[in-house]
PDB file as gemmi writes it, atoms N, CA and C in Angstrom:
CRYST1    1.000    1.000    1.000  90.00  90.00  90.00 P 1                      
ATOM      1  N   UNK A   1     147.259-171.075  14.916  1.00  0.00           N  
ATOM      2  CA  UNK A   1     146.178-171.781  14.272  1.00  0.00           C  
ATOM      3  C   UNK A   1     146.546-172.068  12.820  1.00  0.00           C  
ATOM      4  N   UNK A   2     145.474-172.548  11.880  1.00  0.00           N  
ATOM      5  CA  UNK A   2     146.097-172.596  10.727  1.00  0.00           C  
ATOM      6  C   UNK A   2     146.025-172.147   9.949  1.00  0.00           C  
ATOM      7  N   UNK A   3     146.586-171.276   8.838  1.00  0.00           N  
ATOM      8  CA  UNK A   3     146.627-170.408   7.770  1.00  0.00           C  
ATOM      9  C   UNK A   3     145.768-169.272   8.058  1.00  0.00           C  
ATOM     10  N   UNK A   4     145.533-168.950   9.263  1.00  0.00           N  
ATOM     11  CA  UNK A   4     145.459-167.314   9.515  1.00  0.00           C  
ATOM     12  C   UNK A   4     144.192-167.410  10.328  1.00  0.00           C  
ATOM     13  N   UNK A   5     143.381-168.519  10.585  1.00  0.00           N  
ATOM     14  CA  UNK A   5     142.302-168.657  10.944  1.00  0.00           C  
ATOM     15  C   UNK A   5     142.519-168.857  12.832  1.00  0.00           C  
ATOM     16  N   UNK A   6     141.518-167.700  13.182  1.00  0.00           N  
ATOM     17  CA  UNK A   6     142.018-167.472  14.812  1.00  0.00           C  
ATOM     18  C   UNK A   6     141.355-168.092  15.624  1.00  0.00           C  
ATOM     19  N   UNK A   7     140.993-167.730  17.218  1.00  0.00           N  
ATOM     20  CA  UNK A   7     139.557-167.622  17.831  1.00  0.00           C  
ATOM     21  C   UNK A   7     138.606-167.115  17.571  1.00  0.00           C  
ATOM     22  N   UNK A   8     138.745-165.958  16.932  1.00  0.00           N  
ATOM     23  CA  UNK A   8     137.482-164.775  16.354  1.00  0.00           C  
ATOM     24  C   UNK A   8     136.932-165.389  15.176  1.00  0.00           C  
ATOM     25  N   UNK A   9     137.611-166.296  14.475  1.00  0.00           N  
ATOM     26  CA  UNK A   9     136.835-166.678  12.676  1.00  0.00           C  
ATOM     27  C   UNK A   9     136.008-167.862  13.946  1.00  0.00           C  
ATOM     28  N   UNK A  10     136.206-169.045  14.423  1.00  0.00           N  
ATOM     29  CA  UNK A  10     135.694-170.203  15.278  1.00  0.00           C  
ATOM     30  C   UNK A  10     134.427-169.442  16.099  1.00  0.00           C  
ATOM     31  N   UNK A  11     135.164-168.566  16.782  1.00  0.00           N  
ATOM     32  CA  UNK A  11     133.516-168.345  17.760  1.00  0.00           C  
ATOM     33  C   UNK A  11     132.390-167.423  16.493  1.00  0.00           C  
ATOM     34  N   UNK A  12     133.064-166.464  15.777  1.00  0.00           N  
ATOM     35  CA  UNK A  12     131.982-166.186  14.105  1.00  0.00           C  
ATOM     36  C   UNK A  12     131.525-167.006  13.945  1.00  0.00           C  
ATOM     37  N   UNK A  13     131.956-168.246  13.234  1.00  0.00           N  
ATOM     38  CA  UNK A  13     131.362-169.486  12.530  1.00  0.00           C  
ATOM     39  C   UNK A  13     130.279-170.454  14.250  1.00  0.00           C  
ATOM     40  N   UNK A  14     130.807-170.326  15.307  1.00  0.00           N  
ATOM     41  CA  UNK A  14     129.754-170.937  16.350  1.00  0.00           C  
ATOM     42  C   UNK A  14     128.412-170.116  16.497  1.00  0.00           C  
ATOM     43  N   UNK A  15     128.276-168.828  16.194  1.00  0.00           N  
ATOM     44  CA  UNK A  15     127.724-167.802  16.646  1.00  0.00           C  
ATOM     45  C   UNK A  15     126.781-167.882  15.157  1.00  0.00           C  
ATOM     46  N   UNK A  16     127.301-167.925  14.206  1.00  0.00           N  
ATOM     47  CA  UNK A  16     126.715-168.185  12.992  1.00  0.00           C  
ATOM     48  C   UNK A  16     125.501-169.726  12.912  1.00  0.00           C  
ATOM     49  N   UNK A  17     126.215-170.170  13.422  1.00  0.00           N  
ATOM     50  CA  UNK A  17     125.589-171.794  13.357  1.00  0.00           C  
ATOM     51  C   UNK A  17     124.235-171.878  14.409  1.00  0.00           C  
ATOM     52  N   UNK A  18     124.741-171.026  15.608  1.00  0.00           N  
ATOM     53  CA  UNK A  18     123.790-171.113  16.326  1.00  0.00           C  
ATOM     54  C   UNK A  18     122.086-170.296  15.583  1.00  0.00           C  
ATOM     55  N   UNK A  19     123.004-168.806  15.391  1.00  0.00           N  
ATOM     56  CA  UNK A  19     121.863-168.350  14.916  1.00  0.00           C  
ATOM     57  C   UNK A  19     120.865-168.648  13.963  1.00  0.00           C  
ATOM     58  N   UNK A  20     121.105-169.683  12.603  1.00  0.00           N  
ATOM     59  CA  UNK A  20     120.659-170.244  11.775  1.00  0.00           C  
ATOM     60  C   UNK A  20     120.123-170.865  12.293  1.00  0.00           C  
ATOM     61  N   UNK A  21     120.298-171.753  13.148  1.00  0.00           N  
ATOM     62  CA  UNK A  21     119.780-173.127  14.341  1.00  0.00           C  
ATOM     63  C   UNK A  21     118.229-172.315  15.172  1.00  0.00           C  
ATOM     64  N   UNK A  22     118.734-171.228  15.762  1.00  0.00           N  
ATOM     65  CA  UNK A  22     117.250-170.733  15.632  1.00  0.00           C  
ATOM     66  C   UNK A  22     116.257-170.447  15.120  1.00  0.00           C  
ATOM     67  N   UNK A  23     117.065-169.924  13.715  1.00  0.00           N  
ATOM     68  CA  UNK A  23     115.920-168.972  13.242  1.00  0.00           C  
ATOM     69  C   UNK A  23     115.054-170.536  12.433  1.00  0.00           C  
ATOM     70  N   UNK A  24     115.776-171.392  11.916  1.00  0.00           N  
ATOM     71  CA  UNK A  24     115.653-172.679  11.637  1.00  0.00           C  
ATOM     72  C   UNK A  24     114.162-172.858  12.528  1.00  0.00           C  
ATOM     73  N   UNK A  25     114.551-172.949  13.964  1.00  0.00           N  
ATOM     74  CA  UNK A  25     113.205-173.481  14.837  1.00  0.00           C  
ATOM     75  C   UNK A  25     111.939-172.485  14.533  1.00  0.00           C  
ATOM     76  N   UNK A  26     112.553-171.389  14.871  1.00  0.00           N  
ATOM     77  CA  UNK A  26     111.866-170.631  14.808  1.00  0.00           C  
ATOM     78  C   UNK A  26     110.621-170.653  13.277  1.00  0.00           C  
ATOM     79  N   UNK A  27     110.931-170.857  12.430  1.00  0.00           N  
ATOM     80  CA  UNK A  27     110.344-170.885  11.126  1.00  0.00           C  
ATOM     81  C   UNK A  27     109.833-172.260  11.183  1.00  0.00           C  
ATOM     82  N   UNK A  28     110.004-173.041  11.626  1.00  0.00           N  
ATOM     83  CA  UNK A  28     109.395-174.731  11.999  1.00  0.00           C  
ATOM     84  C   UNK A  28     108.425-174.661  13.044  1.00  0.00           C  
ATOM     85  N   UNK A  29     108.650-173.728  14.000  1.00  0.00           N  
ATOM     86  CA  UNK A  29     107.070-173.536  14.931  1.00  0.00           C  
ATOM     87  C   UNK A  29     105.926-172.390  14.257  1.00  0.00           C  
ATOM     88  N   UNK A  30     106.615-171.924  13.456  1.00  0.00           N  
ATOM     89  CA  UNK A  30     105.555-170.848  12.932  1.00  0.00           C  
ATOM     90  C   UNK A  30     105.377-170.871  11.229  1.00  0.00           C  
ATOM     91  N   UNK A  31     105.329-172.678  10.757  1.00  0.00           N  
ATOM     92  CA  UNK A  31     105.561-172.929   9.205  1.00  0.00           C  
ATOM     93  C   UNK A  31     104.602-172.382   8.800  1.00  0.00           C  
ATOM     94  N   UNK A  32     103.233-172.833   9.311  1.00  0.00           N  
ATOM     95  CA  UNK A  32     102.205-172.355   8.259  1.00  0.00           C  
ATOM     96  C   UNK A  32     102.066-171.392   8.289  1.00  0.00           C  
ATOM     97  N   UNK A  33     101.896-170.142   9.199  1.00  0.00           N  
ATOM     98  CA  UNK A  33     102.101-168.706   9.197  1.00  0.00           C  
ATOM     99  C   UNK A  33     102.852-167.963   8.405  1.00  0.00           C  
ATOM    100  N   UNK A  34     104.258-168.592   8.365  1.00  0.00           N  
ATOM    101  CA  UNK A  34     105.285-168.217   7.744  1.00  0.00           C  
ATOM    102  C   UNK A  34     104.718-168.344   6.230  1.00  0.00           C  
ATOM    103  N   UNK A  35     104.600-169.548   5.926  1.00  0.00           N  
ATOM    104  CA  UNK A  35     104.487-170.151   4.344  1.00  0.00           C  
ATOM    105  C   UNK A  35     103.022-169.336   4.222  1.00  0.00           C  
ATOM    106  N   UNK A  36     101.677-168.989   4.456  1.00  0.00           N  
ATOM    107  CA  UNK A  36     101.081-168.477   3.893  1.00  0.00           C  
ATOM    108  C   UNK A  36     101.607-167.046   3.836  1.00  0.00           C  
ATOM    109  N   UNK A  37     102.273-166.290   4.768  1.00  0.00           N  
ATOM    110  CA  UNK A  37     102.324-164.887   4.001  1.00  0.00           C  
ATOM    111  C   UNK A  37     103.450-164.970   3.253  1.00  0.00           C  
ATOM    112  N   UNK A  38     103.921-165.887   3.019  1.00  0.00           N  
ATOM    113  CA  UNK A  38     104.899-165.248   1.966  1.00  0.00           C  
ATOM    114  C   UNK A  38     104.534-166.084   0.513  1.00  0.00           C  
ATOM    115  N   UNK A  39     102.891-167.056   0.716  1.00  0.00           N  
ATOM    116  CA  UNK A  39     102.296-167.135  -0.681  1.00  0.00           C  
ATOM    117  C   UNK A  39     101.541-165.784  -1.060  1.00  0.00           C  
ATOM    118  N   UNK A  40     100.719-165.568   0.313  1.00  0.00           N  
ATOM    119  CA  UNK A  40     100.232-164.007  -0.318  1.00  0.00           C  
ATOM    120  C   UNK A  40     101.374-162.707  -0.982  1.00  0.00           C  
ATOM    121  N   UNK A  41     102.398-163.340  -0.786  1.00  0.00           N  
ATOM    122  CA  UNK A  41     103.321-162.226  -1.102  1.00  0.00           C  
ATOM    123  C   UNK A  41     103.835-162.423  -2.542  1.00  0.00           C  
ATOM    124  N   UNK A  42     103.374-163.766  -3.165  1.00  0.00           N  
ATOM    125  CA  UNK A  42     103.304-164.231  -4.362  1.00  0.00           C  
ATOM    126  C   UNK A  42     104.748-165.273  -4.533  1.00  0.00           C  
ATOM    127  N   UNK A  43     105.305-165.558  -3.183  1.00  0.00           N  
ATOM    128  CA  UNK A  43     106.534-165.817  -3.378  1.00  0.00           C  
ATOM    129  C   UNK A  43     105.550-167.538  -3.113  1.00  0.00           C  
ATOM    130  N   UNK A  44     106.000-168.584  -3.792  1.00  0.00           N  
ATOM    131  CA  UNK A  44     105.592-169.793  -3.776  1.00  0.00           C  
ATOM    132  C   UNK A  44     106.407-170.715  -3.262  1.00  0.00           C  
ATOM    133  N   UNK A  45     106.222-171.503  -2.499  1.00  0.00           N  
ATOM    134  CA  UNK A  45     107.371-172.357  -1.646  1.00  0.00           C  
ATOM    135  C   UNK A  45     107.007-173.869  -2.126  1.00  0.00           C  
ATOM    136  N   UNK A  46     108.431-174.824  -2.627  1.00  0.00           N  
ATOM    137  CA  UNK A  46     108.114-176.189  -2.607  1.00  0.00           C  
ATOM    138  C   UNK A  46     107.641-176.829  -0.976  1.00  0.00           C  
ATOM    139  N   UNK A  47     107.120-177.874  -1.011  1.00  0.00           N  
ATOM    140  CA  UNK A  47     106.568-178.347  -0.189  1.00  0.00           C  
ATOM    141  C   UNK A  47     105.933-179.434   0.113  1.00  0.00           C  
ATOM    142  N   UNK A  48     105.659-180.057   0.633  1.00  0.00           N  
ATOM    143  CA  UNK A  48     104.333-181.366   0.784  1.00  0.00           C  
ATOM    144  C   UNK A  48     103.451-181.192  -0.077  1.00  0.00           C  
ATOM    145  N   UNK A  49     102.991-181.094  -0.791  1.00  0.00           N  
ATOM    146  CA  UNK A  49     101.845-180.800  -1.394  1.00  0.00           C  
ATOM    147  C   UNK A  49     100.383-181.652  -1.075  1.00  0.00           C  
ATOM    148  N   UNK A  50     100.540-183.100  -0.798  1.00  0.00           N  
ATOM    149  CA  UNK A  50      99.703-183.560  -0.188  1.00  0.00           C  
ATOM    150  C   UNK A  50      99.073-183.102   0.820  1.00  0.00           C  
ATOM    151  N   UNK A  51      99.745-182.723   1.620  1.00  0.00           N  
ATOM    152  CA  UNK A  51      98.969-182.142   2.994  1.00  0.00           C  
ATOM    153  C   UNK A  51      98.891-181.025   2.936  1.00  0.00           C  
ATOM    154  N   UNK A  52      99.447-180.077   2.054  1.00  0.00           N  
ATOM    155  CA  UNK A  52      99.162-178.791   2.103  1.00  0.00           C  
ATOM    156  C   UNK A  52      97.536-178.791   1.137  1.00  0.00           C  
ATOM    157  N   UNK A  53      97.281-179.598   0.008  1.00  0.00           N  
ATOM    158  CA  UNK A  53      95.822-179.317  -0.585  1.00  0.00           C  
ATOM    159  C   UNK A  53      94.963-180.134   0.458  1.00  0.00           C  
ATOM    160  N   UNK A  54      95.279-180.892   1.446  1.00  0.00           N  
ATOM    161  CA  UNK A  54      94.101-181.431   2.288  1.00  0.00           C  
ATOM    162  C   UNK A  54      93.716-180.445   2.732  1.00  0.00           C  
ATOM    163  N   UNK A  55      94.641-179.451   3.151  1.00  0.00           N  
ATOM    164  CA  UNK A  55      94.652-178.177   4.563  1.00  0.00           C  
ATOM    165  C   UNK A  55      93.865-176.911   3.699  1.00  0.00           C  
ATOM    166  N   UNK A  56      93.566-176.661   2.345  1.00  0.00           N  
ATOM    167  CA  UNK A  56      93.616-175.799   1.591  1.00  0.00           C  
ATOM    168  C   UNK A  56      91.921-175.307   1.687  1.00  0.00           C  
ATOM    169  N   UNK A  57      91.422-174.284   1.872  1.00  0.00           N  
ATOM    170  CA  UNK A  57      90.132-174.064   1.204  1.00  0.00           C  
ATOM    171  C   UNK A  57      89.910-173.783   0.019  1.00  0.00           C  
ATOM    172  N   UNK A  58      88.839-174.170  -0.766  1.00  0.00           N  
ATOM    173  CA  UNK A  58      87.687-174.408  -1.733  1.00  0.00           C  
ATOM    174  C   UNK A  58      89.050-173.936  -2.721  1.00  0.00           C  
ATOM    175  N   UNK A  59      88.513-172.388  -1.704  1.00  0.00           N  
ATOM    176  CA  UNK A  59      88.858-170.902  -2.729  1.00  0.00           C  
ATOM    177  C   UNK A  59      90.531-170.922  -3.326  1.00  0.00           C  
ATOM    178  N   UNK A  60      91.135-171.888  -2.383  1.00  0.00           N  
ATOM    179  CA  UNK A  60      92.882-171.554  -2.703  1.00  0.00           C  
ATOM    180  C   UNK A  60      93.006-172.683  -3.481  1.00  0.00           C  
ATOM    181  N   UNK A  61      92.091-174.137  -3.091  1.00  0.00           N  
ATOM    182  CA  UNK A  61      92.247-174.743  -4.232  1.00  0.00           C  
ATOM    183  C   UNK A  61      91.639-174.258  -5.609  1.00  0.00           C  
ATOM    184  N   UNK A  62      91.080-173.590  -6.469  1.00  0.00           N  
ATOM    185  CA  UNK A  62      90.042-173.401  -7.252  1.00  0.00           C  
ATOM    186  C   UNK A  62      91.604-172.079  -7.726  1.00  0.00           C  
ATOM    187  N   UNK A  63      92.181-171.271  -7.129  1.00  0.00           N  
ATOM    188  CA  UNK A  63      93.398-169.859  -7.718  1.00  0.00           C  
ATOM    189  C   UNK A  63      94.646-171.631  -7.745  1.00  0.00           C  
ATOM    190  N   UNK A  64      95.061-172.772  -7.039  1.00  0.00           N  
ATOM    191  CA  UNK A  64      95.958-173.601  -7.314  1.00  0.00           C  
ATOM    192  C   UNK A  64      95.478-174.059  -8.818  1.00  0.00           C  
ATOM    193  N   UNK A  65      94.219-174.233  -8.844  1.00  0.00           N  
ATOM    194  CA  UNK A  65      93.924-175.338  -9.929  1.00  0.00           C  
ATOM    195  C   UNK A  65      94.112-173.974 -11.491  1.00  0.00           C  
ATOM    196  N   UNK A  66      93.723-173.390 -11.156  1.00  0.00           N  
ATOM    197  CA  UNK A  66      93.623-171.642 -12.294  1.00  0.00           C  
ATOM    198  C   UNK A  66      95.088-171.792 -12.950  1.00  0.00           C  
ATOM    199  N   UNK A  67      95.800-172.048 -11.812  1.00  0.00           N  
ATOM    200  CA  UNK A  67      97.469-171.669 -11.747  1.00  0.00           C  
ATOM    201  C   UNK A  67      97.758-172.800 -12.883  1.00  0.00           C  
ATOM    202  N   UNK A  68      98.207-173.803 -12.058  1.00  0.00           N  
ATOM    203  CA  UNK A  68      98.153-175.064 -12.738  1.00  0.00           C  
ATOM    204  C   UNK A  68      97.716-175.404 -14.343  1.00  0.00           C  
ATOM    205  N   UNK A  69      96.501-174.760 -14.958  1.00  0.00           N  
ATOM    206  CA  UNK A  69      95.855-174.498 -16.261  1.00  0.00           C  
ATOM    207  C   UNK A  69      96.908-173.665 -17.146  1.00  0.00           C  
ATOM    208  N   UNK A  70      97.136-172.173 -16.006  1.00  0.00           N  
ATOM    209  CA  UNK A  70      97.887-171.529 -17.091  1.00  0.00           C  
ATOM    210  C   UNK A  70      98.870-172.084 -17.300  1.00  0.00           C  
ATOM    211  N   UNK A  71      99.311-172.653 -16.744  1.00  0.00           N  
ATOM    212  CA  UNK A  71     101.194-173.086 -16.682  1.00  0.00           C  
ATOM    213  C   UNK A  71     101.407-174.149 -17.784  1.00  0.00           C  
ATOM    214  N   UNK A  72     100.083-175.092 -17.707  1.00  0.00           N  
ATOM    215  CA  UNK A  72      99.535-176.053 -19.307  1.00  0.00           C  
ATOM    216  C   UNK A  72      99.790-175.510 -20.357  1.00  0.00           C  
ATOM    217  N   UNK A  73      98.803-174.664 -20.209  1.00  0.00           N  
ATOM    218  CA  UNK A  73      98.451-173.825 -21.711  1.00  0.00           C  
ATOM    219  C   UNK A  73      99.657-173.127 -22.345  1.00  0.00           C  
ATOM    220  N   UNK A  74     100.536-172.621 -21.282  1.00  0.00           N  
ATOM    221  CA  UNK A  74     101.695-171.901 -21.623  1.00  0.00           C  
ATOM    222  C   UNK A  74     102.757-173.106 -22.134  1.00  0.00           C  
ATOM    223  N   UNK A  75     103.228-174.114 -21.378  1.00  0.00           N  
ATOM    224  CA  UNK A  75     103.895-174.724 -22.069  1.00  0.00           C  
ATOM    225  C   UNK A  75     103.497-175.526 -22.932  1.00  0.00           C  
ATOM    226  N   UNK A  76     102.354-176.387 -23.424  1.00  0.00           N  
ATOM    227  CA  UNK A  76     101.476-176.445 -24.647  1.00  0.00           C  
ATOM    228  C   UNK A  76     101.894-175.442 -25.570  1.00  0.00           C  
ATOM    229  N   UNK A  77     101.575-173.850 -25.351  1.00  0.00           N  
ATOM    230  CA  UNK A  77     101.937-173.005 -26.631  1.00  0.00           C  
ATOM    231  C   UNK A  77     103.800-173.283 -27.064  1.00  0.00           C  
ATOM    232  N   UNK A  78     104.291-173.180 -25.991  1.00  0.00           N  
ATOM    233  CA  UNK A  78     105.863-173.651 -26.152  1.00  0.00           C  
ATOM    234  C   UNK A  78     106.268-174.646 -26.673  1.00  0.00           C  
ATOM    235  N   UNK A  79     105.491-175.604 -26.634  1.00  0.00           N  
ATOM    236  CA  UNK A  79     105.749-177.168 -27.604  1.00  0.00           C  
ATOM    237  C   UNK A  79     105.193-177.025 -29.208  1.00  0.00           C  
ATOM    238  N   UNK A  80     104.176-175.975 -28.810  1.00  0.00           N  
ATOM    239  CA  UNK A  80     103.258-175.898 -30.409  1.00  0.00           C  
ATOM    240  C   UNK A  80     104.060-174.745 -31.494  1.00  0.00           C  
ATOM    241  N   UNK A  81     105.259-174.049 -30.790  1.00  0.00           N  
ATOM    242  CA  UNK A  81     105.125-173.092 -31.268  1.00  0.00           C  
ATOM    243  C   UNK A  81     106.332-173.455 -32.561  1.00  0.00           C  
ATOM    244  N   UNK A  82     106.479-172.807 -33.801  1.00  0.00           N  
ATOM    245  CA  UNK A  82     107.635-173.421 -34.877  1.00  0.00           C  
ATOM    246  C   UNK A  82     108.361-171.846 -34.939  1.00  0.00           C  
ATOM    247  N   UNK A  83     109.546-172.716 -34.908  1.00  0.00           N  
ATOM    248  CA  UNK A  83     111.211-171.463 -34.631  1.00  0.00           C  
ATOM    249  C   UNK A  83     110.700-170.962 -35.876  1.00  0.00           C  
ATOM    250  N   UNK A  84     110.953-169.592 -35.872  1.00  0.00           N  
ATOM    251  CA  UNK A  84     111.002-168.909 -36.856  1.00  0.00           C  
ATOM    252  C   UNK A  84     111.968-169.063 -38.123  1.00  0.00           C  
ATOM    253  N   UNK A  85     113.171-169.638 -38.014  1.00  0.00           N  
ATOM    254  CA  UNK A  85     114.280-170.599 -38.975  1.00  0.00           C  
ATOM    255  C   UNK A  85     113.274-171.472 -39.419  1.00  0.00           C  
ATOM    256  N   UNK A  86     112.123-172.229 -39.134  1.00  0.00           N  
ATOM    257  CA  UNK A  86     111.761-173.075 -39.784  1.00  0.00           C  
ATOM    258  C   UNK A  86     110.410-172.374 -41.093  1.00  0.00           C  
ATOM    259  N   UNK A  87     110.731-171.510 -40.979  1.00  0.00           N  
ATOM    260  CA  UNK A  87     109.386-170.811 -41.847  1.00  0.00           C  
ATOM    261  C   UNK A  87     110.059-170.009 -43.521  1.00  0.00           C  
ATOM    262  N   UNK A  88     109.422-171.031 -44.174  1.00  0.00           N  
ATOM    263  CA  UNK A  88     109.577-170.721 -45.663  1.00  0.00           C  
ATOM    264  C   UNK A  88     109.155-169.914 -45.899  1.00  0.00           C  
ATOM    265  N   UNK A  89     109.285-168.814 -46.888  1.00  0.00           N  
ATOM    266  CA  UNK A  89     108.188-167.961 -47.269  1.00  0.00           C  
ATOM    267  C   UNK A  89     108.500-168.050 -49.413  1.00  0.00           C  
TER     268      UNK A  89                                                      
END                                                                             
């Protein structure tokens, strides 16, 4: 074969491909399940966002919109704030 690479690295790498290929489906039949516990888990996933706030209640929109505010306010303070090099005394 070539440069050291056998049958055993080929059927690894088939065996590899496959398994990703499942777990792949697997996480595509069970998205929204999947994607809400691992928002409750605080871990946040990009996404559709359109169809995910159609799908959303009151309550998750109202902690999205909370979110969204702080993340303003925080980078607002980051634009407002003057480097300490710039301060005369």
């Amino acid at each position: 074969m070539l440069n050291g690479i056998n049958k055993d690295h080929l059927t690894g790498a088939l065996v590899g491909v496959g398994v990703c290929a499942v777990g792949y489906y697997a996480y595509k039949k069970n998205q929204e399940k999947v994607d809400s516990f691992l928002r409750n888990q605080g871990i946040n996933l990009a996404s559709d966002n359109c169809k995910e706030f159609v799908s959303m209640s009151l309550e998750e929109l109202m902690e999205t919109k909370e979110t969204l505010e702080d993340l303003i306010a925080e980078k607002e303070m980051l634009l407002n704030e003057v480097p300490k090099e710039a301060c005369v005394e």
